[in-house]
Structure formats: structure tokens, C-alpha cells
C-alpha positions as a Markdown table, in Angstrom:
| # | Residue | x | y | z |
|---|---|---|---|---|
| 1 | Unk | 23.9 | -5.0 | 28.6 |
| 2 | Unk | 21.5 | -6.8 | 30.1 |
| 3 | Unk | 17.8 | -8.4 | 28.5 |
| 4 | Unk | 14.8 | -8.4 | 30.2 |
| 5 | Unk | 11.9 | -10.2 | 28.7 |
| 6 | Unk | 8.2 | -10.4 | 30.0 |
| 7 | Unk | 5.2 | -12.7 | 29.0 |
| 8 | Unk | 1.8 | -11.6 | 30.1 |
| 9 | Unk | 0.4 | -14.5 | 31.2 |
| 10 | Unk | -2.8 | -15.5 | 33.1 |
| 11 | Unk | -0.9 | -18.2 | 35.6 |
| 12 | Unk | 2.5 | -16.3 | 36.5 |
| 13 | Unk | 3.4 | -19.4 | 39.0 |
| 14 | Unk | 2.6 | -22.2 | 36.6 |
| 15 | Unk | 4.6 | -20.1 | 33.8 |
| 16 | Unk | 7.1 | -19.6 | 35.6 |
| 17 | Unk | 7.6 | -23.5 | 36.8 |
| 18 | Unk | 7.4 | -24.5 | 32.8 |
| 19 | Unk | 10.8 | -22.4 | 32.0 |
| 20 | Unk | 12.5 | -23.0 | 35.2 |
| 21 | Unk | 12.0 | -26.8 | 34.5 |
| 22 | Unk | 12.8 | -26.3 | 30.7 |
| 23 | Unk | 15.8 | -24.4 | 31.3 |
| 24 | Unk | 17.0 | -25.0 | 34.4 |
| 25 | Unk | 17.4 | -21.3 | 35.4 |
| 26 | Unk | 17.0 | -20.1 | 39.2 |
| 27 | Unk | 13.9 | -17.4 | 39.9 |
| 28 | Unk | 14.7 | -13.8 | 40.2 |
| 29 | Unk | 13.4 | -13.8 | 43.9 |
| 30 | Unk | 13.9 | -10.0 | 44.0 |
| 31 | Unk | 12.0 | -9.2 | 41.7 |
| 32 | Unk | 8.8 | -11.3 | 43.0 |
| 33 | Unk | 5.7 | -9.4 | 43.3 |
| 34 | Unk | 2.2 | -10.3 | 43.7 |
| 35 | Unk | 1.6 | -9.5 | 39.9 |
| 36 | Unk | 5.3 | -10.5 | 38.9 |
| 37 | Unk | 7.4 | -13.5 | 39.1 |
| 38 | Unk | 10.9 | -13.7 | 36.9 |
| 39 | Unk | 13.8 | -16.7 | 36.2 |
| 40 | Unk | 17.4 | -15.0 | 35.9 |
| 41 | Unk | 20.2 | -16.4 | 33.9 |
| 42 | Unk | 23.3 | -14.9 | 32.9 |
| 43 | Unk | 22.3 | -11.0 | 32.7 |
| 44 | Unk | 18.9 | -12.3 | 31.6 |
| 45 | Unk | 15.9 | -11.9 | 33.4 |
| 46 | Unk | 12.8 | -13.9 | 32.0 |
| 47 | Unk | 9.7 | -12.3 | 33.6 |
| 48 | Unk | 6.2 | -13.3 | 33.8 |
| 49 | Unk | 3.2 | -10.5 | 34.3 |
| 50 | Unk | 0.2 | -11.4 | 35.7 |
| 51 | Unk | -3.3 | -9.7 | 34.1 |
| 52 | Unk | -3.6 | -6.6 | 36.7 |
| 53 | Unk | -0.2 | -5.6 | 34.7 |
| 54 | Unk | -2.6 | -5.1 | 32.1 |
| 55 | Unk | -4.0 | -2.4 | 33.7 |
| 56 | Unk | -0.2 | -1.1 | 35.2 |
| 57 | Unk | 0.9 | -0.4 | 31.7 |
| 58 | Unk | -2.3 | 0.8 | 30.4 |
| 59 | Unk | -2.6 | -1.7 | 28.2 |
| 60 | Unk | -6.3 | -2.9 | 29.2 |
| 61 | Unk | -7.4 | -3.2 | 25.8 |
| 62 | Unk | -4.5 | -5.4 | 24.0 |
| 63 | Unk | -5.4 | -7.9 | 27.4 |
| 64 | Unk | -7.1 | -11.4 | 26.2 |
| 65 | Unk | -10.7 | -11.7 | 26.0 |
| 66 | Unk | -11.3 | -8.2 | 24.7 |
| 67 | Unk | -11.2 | -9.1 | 21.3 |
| 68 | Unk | -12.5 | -12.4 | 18.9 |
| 69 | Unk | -9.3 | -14.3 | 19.3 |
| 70 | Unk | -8.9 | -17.5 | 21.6 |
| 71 | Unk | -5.3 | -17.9 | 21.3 |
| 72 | Unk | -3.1 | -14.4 | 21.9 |
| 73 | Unk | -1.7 | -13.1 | 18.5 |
| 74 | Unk | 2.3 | -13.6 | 18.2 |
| 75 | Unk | 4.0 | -10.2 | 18.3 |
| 76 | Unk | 6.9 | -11.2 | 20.1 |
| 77 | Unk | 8.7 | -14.3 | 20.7 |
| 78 | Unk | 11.9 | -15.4 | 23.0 |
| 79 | Unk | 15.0 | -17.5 | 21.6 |
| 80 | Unk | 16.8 | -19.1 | 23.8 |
| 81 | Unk | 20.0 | -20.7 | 22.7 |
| 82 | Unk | 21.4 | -23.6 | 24.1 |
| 83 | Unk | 24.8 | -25.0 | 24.3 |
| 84 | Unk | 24.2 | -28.3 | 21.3 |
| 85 | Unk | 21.7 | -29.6 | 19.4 |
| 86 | Unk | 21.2 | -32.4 | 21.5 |
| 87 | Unk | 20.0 | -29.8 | 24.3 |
| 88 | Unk | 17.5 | -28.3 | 22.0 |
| 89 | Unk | 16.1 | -31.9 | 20.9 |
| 90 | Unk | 15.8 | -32.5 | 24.8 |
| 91 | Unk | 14.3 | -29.0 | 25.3 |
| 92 | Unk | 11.6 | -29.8 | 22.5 |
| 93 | Unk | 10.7 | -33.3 | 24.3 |
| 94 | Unk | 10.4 | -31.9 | 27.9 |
| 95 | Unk | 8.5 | -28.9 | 26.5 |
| 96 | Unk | 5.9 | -30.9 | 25.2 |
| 97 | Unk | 6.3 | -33.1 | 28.3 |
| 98 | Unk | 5.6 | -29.9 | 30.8 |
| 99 | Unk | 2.1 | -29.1 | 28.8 |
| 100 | Unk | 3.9 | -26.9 | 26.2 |
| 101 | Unk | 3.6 | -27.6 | 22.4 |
| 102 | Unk | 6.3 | -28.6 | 19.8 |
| 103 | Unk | 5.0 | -26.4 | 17.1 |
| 104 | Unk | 7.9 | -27.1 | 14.5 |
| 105 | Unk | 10.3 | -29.9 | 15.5 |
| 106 | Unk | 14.3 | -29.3 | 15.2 |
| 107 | Unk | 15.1 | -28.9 | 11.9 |
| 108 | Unk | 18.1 | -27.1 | 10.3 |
| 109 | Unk | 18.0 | -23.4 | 9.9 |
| 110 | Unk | 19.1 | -22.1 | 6.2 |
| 111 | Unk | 21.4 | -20.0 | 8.4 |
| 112 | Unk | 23.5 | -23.1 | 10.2 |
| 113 | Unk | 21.4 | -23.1 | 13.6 |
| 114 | Unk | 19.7 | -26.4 | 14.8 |
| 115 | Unk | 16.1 | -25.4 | 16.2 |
| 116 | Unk | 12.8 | -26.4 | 17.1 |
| 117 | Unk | 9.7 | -23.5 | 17.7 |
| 118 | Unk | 7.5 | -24.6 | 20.5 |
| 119 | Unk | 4.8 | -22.9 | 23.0 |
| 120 | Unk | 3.8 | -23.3 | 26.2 |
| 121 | Unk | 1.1 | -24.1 | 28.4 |
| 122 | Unk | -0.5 | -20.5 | 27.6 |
| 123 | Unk | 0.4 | -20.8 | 23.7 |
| 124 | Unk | 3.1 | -18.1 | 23.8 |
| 125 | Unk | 5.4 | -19.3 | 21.2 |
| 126 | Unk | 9.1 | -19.2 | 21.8 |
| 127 | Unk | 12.5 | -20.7 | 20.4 |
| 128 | Unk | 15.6 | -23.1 | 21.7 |
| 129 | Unk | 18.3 | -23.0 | 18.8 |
| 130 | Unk | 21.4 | -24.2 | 18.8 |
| 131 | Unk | 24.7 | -22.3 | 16.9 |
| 132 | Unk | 25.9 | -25.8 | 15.4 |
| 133 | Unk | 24.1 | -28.6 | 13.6 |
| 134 | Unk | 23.8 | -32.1 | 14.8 |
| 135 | Unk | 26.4 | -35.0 | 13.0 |
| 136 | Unk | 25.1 | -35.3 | 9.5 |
| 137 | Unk | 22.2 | -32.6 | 9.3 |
């Protein structure tokens, strides 16, 4: 199987520079559009919509600015897990380095996962977990 996850997002370059630095994956280059850019990783495509896909998917109304908030409501959110907890305490620091925010710092999960939540530049919020805890958490 294979995941596909999209972000509509109102810079589709800049978006797509933040996780490629963060994670180090390569862009999807064929699946670049003029409204669509993607990363690829592993049977994983990342993809990044730009506002005319608003429109594409009939979706016009749910698009920012047509209601009162300022920051889009959370209804979906992507973890990524990386290989140690180490990675995910570099992954929080270079997130907030890139113009993202570290919105919970790595803390140990109740079900053995080290994580951190963080957004980026356009406040979607996402997750970098790890399946093993650092020495002595």
C-alpha cells in the first residue's frame, strides 16, 4: 500500500522546501504541477495543493478566509516517524529553525513513543515520533 498525503497550502514551493529540509526526502518531480508540488519517500508521497485546488475539488468554501478564523482549524495532521529520538529532538530544533513552530516539545508518549508536535510556516500542525524512548525517559 502506498500513503498519499496533501496539505492545502497558500505557498506550495516554500512548503514544500520546509519538509524536504526537515526530512530530507527527494520531490516527487512527476507529479509537479502548476497547482501541485509533492516530496516522495518510501511508498509515501507528501503533497502540497496550492488554493486553485480549492476550487478542483469543490471545496471553495472550507478554503481560508471564508470564514472568522485566522489560523486553519486542525482536521488532519501527518506523523512522521523517524528512526531515534535523537532524530525527532533534531527534527523539533530545525523545524523551528525553518520558520515552523515547536508546539509541544519531545516528551514521552504514555504509549512508549518519544515525540514532539510542531507546525509549520503555514500553522499546519504535524508530528515526528520516534518508536523507542531516549536513555532514561
Amino acid at each position: 500500500m502506498k500513503l498519499w498525503f496533501n496539505l492545502l497550502c497558500r505557498d506550495i514551493e516554500s512548503q514544500m522546501r520546509f519538509y524536504a529540509a526537515l526530512l530530507g526526502w527527494p520531490e516527487a518531480v512527476h507529479s509537479r504541477s502548476p497547482i501541485y508540488r509533492a516530496l516522495q519517500h518510501e511508498g509515501v508521497q507528501f503533497g502540497f495543493n496550492a488554493p486553485p485546488a480549492y476550487a478542483l475539488l469543490g471545496l471553495d468554501e472550507r478554503a481560508p478566509g471564508t470564514g472568522a478564523e485566522t489560523v486553519p482549524p486542525v482536521t488532519a495532521y501527518a506523523t512522521f516517524m523517524l528512526d531515534t529520538p535523537s532524530a525527532v529532538d533534531a527534527a523539533s530544533a530545525q523545524a523551528a529553525a525553518l520558520g515552523g513552530r515547536v508546539l509541544k516539545a519531545p516528551y514521552a508518549t504514555y504509549y512508549g513513543q518519544w515525540q514532539a508536535v510542531l507546525a509549520d510556516p503555514e500553522q499546519h500542525v504535524f508530528r515526528v515520533s520516534s518508536h523507542t524512548l531516549p536513555p532514561g525517559a
